[in-house]
Steps between C-alpha positions, in 0.01 A plus 500: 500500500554593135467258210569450149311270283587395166203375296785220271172428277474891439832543480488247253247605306648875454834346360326285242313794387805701516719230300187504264522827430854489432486176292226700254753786453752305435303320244397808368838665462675166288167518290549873423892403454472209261295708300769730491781255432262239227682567177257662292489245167260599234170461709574623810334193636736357762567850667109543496441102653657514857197476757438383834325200486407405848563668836401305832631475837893540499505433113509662174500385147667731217541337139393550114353242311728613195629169371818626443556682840785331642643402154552889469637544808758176529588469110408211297680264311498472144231396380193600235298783580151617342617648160171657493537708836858549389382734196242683708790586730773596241163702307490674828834551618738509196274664284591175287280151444768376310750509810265200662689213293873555603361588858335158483786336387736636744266386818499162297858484524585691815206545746443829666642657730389574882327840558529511877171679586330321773910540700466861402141562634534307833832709560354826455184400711795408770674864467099625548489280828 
């Protein structure tokens, strides 16, 4: 008599290091692609932030502890930002200090716009999976 004998707590074990596996390149790949897709600002530090915090069984934790993260990515409404930063940025981008005060009063008066990045990362990890 011939017999097959599946060993479930094996099995199991092989598929959660499997799914593991999978979860970690995943993680991986959106890290790599927000990166990629983190507008670059003056510092460079939200593109530079993204991390994996924690990984553990079946779970994985990507963020940056950039304040202003998700305000980047989902807009803000007016409101008053740091004139300070504001000047480093247009000294670094436009070349210009002087730029920072209508800049500051146009975010006053009209919030900023969405920059979509985090959408734009996770689809690209998608088209990699």
């Amino acid at each position: 008599m011939a017999r097959i004998v599946f060993d479930l707590d094996e099995l199991d074990d092989e598929l959660n290091a499997e799914v593991a596996g999978i979860l970690e390149d995943i993680a991986n790949e959106l890290i790599n692609q927000l990166k990629l897709e983190s507008p670059v600002g003056a510092t460079s530090d939200l593109q530079r932030s993204w991390q994996i915090f924690q990984q553990s069984s079946g779970e994985v934790v990507l963020g940056s502890r950039i304040e202003y993260a998700a305000a980047v990515n989902y807009g803000r409404p007016p409101h008053e930002p740091d004139f300070e930063q504001l000047q480093i940025w247009a000294r670094r981008k436009l070349g210009d200090e002087s730029a920072a005060g209508p800049i500051f009063n146009k975010i006053k008066e009209e919030g900023t716009e969405p920059n979509r990045y985090l959408d734009r990362a996770i689809e690209n990890t998608l088209e990699q999976f």
